[in-house]
C-alpha positions in Angstrom: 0.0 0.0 0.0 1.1 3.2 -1.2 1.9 6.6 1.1 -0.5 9.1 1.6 1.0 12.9 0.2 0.8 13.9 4.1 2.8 10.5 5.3 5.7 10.7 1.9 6.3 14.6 3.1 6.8 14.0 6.7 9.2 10.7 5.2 11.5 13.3 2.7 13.5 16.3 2.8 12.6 19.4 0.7 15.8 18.7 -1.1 15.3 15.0 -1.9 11.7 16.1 -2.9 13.0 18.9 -5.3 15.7 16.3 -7.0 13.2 14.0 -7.8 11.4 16.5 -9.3 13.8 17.5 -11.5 15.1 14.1 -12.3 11.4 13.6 -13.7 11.9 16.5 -15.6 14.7 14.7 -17.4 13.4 11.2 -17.5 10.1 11.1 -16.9 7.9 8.3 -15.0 5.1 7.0 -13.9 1.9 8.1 -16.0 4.2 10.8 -17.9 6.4 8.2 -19.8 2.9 6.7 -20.4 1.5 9.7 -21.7 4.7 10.5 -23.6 4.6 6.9 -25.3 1.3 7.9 -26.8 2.2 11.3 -28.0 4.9 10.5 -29.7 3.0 7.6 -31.4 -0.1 9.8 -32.5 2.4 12.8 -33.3 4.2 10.2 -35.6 1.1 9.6 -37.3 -0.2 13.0 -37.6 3.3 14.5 -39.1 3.0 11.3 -41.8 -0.7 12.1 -42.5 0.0 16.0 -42.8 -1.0 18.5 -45.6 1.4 19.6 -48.0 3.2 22.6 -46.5 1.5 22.3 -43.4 3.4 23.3 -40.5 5.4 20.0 -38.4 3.1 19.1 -35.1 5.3 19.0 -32.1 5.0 16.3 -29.7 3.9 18.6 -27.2 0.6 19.2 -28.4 -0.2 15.8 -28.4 0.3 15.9 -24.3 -2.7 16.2 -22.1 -2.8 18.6 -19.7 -4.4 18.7 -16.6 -4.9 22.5 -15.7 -7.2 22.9 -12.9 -10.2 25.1 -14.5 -11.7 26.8 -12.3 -15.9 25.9 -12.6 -18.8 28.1 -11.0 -21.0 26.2 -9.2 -23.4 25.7 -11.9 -21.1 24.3 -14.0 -20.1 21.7 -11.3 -23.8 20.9 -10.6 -24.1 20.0 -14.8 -21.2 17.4 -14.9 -22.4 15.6 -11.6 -26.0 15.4 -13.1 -24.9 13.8 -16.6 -22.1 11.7 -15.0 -25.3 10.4 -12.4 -27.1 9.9 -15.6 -24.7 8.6 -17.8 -23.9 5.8 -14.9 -27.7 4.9 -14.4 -28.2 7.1 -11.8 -31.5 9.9 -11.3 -31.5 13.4 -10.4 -33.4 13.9 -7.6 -32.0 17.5 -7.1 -34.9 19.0 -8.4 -33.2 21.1 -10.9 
């Protein structure tokens, strides 16, 4: 069983913490290399499937990011209503 983020910060020292994060910066694990393994597969195929003098994708764009958006409240209310009805679920919210 895996640490909790509160349990592997009382286990490390800032400076251990910051050398791993820039070691992943350099060779990246975990769900990065995972993510980058894909990228560089679909930018392959997009660069090969390309328009004539059409600009070279990078294998950057072909990343996800996960930015934290910042939702109003109404917004937040939507997704939790489809994902209850999408997974079989009813809305007895009333709205």
């Amino acid at each position: 069983m895996g640490l909790t983020r509160s349990e592997l910060l009382d286990r490390i020292s800032s400076r251990e913490l910051t050398e791993w994060m820039a070691f992943a910066q350099l060779e990246p694990f975990g769900s990065d290399a995972y993510y980058l393994g894909h990228a560089i597969v679909a930018h392959v195929i997009a660069n090969v499937n390309r328009g004539k003098g059409q600009p070279e994708y990078k294998v950057g764009e072909f990343m996800p990011k996960f930015e934290d958006e910042i939702q109003s409240a109404d917004q937040m209310l939507q997704f939790a209503r489809t994902m209850t009805m999408a997974l079989g679920g009813e809305d007895h919210s009333g709205g």
